[in-house]
C-alpha positions as CSV (number, residue, x, y, z in Angstrom):
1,X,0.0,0.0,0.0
2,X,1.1,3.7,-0.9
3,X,1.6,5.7,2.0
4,X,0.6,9.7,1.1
5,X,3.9,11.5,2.5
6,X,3.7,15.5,3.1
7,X,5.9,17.4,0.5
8,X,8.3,18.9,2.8
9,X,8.9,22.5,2.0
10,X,12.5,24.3,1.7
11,X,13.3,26.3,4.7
12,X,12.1,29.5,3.5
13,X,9.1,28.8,3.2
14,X,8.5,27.1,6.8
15,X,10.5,30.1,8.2
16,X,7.9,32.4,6.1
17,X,4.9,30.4,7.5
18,X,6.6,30.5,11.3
19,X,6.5,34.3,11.0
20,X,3.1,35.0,9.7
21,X,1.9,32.3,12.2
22,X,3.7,34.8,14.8
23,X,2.0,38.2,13.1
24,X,-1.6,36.4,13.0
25,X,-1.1,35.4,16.5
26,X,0.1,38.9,17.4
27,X,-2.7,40.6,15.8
28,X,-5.2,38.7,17.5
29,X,-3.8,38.2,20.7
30,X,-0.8,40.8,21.1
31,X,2.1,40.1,23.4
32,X,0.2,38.2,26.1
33,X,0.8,34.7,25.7
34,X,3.6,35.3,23.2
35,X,5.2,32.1,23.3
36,X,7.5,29.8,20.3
37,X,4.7,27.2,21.7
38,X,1.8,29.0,20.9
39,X,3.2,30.3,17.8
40,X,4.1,26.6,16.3
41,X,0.3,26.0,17.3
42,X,-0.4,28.2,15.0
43,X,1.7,27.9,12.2
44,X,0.8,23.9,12.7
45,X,4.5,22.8,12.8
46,X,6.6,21.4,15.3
47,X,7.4,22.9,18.7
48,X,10.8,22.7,17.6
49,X,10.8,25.0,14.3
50,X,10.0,28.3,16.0
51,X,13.1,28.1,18.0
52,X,15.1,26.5,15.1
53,X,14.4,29.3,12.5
54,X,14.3,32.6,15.0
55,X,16.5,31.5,18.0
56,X,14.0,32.7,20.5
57,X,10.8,34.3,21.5
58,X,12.8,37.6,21.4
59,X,14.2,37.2,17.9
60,X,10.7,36.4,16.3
61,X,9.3,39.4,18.3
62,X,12.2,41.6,16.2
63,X,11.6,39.8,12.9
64,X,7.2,40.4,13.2
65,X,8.1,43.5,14.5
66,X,10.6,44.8,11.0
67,X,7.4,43.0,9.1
68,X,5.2,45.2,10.2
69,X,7.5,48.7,10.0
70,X,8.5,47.7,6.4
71,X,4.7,47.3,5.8
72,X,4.2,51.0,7.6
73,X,7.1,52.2,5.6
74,X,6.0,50.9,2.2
75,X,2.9,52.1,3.0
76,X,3.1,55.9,4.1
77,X,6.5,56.2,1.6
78,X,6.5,54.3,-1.6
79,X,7.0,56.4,-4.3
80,X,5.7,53.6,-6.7
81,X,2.2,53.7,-4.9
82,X,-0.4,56.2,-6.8
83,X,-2.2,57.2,-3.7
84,X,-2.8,60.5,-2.1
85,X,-1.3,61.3,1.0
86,X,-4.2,61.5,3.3
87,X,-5.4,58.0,1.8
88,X,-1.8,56.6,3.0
89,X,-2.5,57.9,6.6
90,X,-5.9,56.8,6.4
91,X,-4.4,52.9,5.5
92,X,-1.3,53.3,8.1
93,X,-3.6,53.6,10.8
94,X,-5.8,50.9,9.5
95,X,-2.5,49.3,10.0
96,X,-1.7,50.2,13.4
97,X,-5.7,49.3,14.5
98,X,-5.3,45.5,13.1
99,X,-1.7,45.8,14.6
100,X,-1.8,47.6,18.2
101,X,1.3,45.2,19.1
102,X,3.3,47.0,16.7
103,X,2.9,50.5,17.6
104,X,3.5,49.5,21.0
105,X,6.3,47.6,20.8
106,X,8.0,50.9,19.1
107,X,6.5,53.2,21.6
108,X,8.0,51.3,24.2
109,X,11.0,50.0,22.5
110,X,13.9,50.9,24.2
111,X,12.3,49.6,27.2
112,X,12.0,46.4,25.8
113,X,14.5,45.1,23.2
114,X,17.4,47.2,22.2
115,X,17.2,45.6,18.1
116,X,14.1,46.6,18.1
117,X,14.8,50.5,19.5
118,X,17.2,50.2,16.3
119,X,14.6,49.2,14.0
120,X,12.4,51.7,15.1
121,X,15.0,54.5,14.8
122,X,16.3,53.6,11.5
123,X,12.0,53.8,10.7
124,X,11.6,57.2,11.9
125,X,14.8,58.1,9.5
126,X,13.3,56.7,7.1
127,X,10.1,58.9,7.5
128,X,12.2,61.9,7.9
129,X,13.6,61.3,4.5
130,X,10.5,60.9,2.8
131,X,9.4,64.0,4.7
132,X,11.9,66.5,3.4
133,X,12.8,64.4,0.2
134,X,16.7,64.1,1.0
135,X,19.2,61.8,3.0
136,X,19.8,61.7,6.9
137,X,22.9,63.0,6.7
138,X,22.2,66.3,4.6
139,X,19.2,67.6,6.8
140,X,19.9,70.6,8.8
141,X,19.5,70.0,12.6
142,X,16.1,72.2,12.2
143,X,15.3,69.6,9.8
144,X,15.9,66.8,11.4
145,X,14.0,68.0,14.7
146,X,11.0,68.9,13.0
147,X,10.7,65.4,11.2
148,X,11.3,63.7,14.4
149,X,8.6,65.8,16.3
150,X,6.3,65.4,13.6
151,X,6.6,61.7,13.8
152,X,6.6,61.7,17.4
153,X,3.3,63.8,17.6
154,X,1.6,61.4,15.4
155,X,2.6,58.6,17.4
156,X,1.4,60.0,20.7
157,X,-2.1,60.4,18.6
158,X,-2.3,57.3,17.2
159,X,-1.2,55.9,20.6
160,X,-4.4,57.7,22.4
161,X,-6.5,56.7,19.5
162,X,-5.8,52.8,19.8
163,X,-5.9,53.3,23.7
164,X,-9.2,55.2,24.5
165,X,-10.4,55.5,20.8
166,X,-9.1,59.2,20.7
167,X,-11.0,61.0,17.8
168,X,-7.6,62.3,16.2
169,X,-8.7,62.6,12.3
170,X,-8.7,66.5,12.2
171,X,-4.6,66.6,14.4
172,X,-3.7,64.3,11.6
173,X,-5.4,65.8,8.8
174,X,-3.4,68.8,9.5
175,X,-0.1,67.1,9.9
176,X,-1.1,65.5,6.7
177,X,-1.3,68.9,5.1
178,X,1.6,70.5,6.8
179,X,3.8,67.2,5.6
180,X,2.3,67.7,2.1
181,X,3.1,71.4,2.1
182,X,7.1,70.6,3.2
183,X,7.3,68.2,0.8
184,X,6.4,70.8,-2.0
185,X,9.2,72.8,-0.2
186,X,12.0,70.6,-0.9
């Protein structure tokens, strides 16, 4: 008799199904109960894999979490994405609502994991960037403080509007405008 015998699949793909096991599970649950266990649960593999692909429960928490800032990145700065600025907002924090884990893990992360502190900074450089439409490293110290405190003042919003469903629309709207009218600026 023919036994039926599972495929197996190369690395990168159970590594790939391990992490969006780990972002599903975060989504739903956030960082209670974060474990490799429940995470192989959910991605239906062995205990084992979790810890075999990502080290620890630390290291998958820094790989969901660079998921899910390149996924806030490509969303509020791809230039190859037709879509109005306000519409990009509008979709970030659609992001951050299905994601609460995310924002704070890089609210809090220098409290809590100093890889993911450098993820988030090398984010919010990112965003400055895109802000004033030129590198880090020739922004003016003016520059450079204003995109930080924009970013910052967005973050405290969006942090009061996932905690106590803080009405923010019109504070962002007008960041949104002031954003769009320093990117005409540059």
């Amino acid at each position: 008799m023919l036994q039926s015998h599972k495929k197996r699949l190369p690395p990168e793909q159970r590594k790939a199904i391990i992490l969006k096991a780990a972002l599903a599970l975060l989504s739903r649950q956030g960082l209670e109960g974060f474990t490799l266990e429940a995470v192989a649960r959910e991605a239906g593999v062995a205990l084992s894999l979790p810890r075999h692909y990502f080290g620890g429960t630390r290291e998958l928490l820094k790989a969901a979490t660079h998921d899910l800032l390149i996924e806030v990145e490509q969303t509020l700065l791809s230039r190859t994405i037709a879509m109005p600025l306000p519409e990009r907002f509008a979709k970030y924090l659609e992001l951050l609502q299905k994601n609460p884990w995310g924002h704070s893990m890089w609210m809090r992360s220098t409290d809590t994991h100093p890889d993911i502190d450098q993820l988030v900074r090398s984010a919010r450089v990112k965003m400055s960037e895109g802000m004033y439409r030129k590198p880090w490293s020739k922004m003016s110290k003016h520059e450079r403080f204003d995109a930080l405190g924009r970013i910052g003042y967005i973050e405290a919003i969006v942090s009061a509007w996932i905690e106590d469903n803080f009405e923010g629309t019109d504070l962002v709207h007008s960041l949104i405008l002031k954003a769009i009218a320093v990117q005409q600026n540059t």
